[in-house]
C-alpha positions, -999 to 999 in steps of 0.1 A, spaced: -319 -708 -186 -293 -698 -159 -276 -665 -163 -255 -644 -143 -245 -609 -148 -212 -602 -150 -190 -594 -126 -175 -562 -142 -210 -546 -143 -205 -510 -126 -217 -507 -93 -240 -475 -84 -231 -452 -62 -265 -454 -45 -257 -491 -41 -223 -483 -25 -242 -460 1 -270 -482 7 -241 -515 13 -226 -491 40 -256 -479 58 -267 -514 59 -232 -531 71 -233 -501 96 -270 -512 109 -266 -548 106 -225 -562 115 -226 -550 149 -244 -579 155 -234 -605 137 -215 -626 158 -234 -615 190 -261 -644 205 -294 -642 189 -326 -631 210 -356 -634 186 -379 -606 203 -349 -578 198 -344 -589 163 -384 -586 161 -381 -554 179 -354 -541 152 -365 -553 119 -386 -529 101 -369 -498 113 -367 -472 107 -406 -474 105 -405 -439 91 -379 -444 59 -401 -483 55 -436 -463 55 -422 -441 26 -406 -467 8 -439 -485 8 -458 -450 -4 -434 -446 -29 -446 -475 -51 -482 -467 -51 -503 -495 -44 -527 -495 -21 -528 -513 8 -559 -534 27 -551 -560 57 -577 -590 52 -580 -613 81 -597 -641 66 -619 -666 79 -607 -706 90 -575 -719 68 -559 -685 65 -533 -680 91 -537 -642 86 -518 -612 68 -527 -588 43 -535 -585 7 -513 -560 -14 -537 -554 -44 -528 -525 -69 -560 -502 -75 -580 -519 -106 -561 -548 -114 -574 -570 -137 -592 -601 -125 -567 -622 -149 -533 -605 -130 -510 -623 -115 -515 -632 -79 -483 -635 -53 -487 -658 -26 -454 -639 -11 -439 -659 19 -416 -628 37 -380 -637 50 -369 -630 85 -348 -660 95 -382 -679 102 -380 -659 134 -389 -621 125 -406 -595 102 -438 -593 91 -463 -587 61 -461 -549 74 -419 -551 77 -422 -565 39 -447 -542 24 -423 -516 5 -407 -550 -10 -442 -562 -18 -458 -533 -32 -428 -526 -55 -438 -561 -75 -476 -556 -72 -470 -522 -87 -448 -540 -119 -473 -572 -123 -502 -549 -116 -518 -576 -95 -522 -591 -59 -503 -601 -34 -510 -625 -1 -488 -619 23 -493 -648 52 -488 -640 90 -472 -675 92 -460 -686 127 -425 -677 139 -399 -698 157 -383 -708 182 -422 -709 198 -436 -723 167 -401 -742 149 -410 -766 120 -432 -774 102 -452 -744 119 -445 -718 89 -447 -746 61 -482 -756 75 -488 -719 75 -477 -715 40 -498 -748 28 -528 -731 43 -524 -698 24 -518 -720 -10 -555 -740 -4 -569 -707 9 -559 -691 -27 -576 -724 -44 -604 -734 -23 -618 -699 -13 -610 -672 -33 -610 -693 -64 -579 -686 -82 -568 -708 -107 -531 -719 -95 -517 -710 -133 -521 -677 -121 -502 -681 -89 -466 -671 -85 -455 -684 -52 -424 -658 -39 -407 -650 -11 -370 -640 2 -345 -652 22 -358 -678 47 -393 -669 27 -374 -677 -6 -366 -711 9 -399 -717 25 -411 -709 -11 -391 -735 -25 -401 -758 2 -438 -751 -3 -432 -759 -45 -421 -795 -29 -448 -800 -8 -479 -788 -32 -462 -817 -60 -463 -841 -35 -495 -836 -24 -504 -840 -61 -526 -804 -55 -526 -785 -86 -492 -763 -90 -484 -725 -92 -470 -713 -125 -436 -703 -114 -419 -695 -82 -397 -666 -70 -368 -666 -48 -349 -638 -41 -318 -645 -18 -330 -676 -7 -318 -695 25 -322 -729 11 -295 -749 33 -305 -745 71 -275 -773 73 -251 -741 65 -229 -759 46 -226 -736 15 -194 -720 12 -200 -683 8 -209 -684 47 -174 -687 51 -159 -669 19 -179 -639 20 -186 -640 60 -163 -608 65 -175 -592 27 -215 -595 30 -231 -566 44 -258 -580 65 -245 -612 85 -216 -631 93 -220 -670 84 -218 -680 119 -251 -658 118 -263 -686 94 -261 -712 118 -271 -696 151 -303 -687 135 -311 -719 119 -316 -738 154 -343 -717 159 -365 -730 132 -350 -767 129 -353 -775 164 -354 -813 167 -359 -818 133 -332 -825 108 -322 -798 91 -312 -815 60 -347 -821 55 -363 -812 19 -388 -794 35 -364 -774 56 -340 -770 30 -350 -774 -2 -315 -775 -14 -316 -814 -9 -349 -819 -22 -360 -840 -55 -370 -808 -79 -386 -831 -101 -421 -814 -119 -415 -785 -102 -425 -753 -122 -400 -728 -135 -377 -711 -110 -362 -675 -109 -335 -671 -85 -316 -637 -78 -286 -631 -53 -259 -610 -39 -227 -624 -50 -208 -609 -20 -235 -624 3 -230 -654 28 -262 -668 13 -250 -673 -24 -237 -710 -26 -275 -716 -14 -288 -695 -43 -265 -713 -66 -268 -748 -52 -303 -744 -55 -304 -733 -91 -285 -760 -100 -299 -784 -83 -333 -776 -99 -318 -773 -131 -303 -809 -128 -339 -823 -120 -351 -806 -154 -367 -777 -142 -368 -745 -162 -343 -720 -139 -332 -688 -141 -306 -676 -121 -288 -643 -115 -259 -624 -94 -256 -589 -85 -220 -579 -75 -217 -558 -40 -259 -555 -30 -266 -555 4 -294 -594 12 -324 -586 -4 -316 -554 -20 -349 -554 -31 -361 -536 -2 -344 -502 -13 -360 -501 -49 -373 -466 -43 -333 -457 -45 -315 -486 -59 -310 -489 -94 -298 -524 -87 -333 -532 -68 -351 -523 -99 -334 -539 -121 -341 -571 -100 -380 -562 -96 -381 -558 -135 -364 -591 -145 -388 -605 -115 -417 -591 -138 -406 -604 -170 -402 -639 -156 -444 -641 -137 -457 -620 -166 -439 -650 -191 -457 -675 -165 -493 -659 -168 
């Protein structure tokens, strides 16, 4: 199924607050050159108003630094889950060159809270010291970790992630069929950045409108990760991948952001191949508006369709 809501939906006002403070943080710098330890240095903050987001939701929090195949991280479990929940291995965004399972944990904890499950958040390896296929070897780790030593059947795996996690998730989906291991019910992406190529034309349409980057932000960042690879790769951009067997796909993104042509493309794609997609817009939210659920009906809305779609999976 693909759907998108309409474009005459009212926006909230606590949306239309939330869009400025986060154009106000973020445009700045845009167009200025990227140095990966500031932006590492920056995202996350302000730690206060991210540490009571995360308390907001509830769940309860426990870092587990497992033992050889894990690359690290921490599991989000919400107190007496089921042993038949849902489990998220959840693949955090951050241009492949920032953030962290603590940066994403209000994010995190607002779906474990909904599926009342688990999440695995991966410490994957960041670029431009560890560029491809560093975070999808990382990610292919977690997956066998989830199999091979905690014994979860992979019909109750959701793989999820957002923005360059969204597209690692994606990327991950490819490489588990080809590896012919057995596959996750359903995967999540939530403003994916599926076409490190940055040839999708919202980076240009919406470069001025989107509240977070610029699309020449899109392609400074992407060199970062690629490095001598090519970025047209499946595996770096799923967007040009065979979708073929894949499980059923949710996709959700910001129509006004620079990152929407590879949410669409993607959907599409996938949808060609004779996957099982579902795809949906929100008009004016900020790149993965998901964060600010504690405030945003908009975020909610998204986390509860999110729900709906692993809890139809399980």
């Amino acid at each position: 199924m693909m759907s998108m809501n309409p474009l005459t939906t009212p926006v909230s006002w606590q949306c239309r607050l939330v869009h400025q403070l986060v154009r106000a943080r973020m445009r700045p710098h845009a167009l200025a050159p990227i140095d990966p330890s500031w932006v590492r240095a920056q995202m996350g903050r302000p730690r206060a108003a991210r540490r009571w987001m995360a308390r907001v939701t509830g769940a309860a929090m426990t870092m587990r630094e497992a033992g050889q195949g894990w690359p690290g991280g921490e599991v989000v479990s919400w107190p007496g889950h089921a042993p038949q929940a849902p489990v998220l291995l959840y693949l955090h965004g951050g241009g492949y060159i920032a953030c962290s399972p603590e940066t994403h944990r209000p994010l995190v904890s607002s779906l474990v809270r909904r599926i009342r499950g688990r999440a695995f958040v991966p410490r994957y390896r960041l670029a431009p010291e560890h560029p491809f296929p560093a975070a999808l070897d990382d990610a292919k780790a977690a997956y066998r970790f989830l199999l091979d030593v905690e014994r979860i059947p992979s019909t109750q795996i959701v793989v999820a992630g957002d923005s360059a996690g969204g597209g690692l998730a994606l990327s991950l989906a490819l490489a588990i069929r080809d590896a012919q291991w057995p596959a996750p019910a359903g995967i999540v992406a939530l403003s994916p950045w599926t076409d490190l190529a940055a040839t999708g034309g919202s980076l240009t349409e919406n470069s001025d409108r989107c509240a977070m980057f610029a699309g020449e932000t899109i392609r400074r960042a992407a060199r970062f990760y690629v490095g001598e690879s090519d970025a047209r790769s499946p595996l770096i951009s799923p967007l040009y991948g065979d979708f073929r067997g894949l499980p059923p796909i949710l996709v959700h993104a910001g129509h006004d952001e620079v990152l929407r042509d590879d949410a669409i493309r993607v959907a599409q794609a996938a949808r060609n191949a004779g996957v099982e997609v579902e795809l949906q817009l929100w008009r004016h939210v900020p790149h993965v508006w998901q964060f600010f659920a504690a405030v945003l009906p908009e975020a909610r809305d998204s986390l509860n369709a999110t729900t709906r779609f692993i809890r139809a999976r399980m």
